[in-house]
C-alpha positions in Angstrom: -30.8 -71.3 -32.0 -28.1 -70.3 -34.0 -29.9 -67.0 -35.5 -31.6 -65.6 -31.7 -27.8 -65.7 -30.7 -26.5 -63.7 -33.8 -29.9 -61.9 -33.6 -29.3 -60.9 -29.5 -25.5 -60.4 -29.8 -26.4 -57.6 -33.0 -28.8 -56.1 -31.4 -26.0 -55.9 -28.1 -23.6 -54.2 -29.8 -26.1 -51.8 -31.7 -27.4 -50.6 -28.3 -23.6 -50.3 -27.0 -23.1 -47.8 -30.6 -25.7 -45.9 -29.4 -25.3 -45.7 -25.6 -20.9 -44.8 -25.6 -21.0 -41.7 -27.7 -23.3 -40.4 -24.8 -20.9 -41.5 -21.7 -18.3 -38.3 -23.1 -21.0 -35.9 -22.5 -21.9 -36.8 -19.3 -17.8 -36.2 -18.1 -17.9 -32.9 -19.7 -19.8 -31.2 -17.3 -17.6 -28.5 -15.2 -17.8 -26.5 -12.7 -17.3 -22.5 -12.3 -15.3 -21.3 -10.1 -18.8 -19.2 -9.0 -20.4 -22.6 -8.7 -18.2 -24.6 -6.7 -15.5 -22.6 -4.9 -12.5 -23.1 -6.8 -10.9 -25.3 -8.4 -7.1 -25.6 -9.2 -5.7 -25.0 -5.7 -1.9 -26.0 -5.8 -1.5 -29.4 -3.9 0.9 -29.7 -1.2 3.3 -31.4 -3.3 5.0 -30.3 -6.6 7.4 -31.7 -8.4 10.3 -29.8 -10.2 11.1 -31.3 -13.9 13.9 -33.4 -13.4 17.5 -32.2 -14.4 18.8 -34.9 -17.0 21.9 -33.1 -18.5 24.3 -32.0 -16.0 27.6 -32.0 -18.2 28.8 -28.8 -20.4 29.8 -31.5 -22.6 27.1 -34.5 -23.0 28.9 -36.4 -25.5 30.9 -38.9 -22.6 34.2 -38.8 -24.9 37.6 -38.1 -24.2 40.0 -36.5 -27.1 42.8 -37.8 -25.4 43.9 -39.1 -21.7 44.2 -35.3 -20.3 40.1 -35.0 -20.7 39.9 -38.7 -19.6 40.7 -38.3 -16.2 39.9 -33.9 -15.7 37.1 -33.7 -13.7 33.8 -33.1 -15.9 32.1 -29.2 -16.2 28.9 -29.6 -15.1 26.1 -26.6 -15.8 26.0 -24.7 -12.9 22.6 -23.1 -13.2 19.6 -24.7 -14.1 16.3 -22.9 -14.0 13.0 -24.4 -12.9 9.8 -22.5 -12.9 6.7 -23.5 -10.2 3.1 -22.2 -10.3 1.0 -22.1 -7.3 -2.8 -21.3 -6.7 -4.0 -20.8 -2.8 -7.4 -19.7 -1.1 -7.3 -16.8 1.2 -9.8 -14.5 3.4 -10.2 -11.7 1.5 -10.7 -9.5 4.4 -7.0 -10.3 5.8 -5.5 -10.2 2.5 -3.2 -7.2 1.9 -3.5 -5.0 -0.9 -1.3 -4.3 -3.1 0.0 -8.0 -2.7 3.0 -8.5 -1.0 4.3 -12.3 -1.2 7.3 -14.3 0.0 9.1 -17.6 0.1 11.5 -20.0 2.0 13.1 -22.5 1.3 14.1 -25.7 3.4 15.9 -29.1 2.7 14.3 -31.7 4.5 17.2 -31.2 7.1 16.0 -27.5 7.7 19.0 -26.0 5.8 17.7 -22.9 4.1 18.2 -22.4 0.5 18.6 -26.1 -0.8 17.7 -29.2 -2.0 18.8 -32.3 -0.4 18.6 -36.2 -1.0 16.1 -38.7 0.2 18.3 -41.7 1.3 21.9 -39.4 1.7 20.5 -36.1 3.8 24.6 -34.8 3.0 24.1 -34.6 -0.3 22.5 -31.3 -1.6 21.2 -29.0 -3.9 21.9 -24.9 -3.9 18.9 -23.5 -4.8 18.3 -19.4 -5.0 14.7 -18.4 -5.0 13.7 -15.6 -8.0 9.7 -14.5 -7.1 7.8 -13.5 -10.5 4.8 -12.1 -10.8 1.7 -13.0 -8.0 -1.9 -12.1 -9.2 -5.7 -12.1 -7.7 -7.0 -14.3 -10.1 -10.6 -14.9 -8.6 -12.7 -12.6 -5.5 -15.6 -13.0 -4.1 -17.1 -10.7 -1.8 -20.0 -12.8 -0.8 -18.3 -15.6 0.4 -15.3 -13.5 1.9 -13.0 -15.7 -0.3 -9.8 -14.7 -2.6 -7.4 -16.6 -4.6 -3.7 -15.7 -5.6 -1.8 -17.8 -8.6 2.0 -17.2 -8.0 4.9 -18.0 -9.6 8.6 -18.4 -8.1 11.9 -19.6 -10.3 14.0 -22.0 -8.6 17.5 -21.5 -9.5 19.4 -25.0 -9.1 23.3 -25.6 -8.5 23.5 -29.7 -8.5 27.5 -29.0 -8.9 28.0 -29.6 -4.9 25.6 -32.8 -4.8 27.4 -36.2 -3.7 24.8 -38.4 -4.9 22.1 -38.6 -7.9 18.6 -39.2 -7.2 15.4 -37.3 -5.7 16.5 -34.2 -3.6 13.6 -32.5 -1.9 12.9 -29.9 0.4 10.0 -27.2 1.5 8.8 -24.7 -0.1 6.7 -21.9 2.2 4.7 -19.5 0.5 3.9 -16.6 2.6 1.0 -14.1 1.2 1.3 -11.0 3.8 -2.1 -10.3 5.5 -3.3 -6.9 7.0 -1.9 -8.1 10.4 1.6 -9.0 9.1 1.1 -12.4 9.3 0.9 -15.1 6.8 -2.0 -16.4 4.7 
């Protein structure tokens, strides 16, 4: 009995050798961007990289009782960089590409940042476009898609409270009508 239970549980794990280095293959298998759409569309949220270090000085020590109780410099401007991808009709897409951006607080302030539990508390934020591209057309399926990129500028000198500040970014792609995409 003994050797039909080494015997089976051998030949289990010779048929598990054999059968994993085939399960990698089978999630290799992409698709095009011609055979599926495409892929890497921006989703509707993105997160900044947090800001960790706010003080000129990060050490935390005082020389003497003077720099113990002056208020701390903090670094004023602190750059972020966001990529975005979106979808748009290529027949009421503009060209040369003209694209713009706004900038809410969850409050509807323009131009900031502001905390999820203290709405008072905010973030400065100035908005530097870069470059916008038509990475991908498609006559056929009437279909075009812009990557963008847009540098947030952040002042976190004038916020009252530490935590998650959010807001809303709008990404306006000018059509032929002079709407938005």
């Amino acid at each position: 009995m003994n050797y039909q239970f080494n015997l089976l549980r051998s030949l289990a794990i010779l048929m598990a050798f054999f059968a994993l280095p085939s399960i990698p293959a089978l999630a290799q298998t992409t698709s095009t961007v011609e055979d599926s759409g495409v892929l890497g569309i921006s989703p509707d949220t993105i997160a900044l990289d947090p800001i960790k270090d706010i003080f000129v000085n990060p050490s935390g020590y005082a020389k003497n009782t003077q720099e113990l109780y002056a208020q701390p410099d903090l670094i004023q401007n602190i750059k972020r960089k966001a990529t975005w991808t979106k979808r748009v009709p290529l027949d009421k897409m503009q060209l040369p590409l003209k694209v713009t951006y706004e900038l809410k607080d969850n409050s509807g302030a323009a131009n900031r940042l502001n905390n999820s539990t203290n709405g008072n508390s905010a973030v400065n934020v100035i908005l530097n476009p870069l470059e916008s591209n038509l990475i991908f057309r498609s006559e056929a399926r009437n279909l075009a898609v812009i990557e963008g990129s847009v540098e947030f500028t952040l002042d976190p000198t004038q916020s009252q409270f530490a935590g998650v500040h959010g807001g809303r970014l709008s990404v306006c792609i000018q059509s032929i009508d002079g709407g938005c995409l």
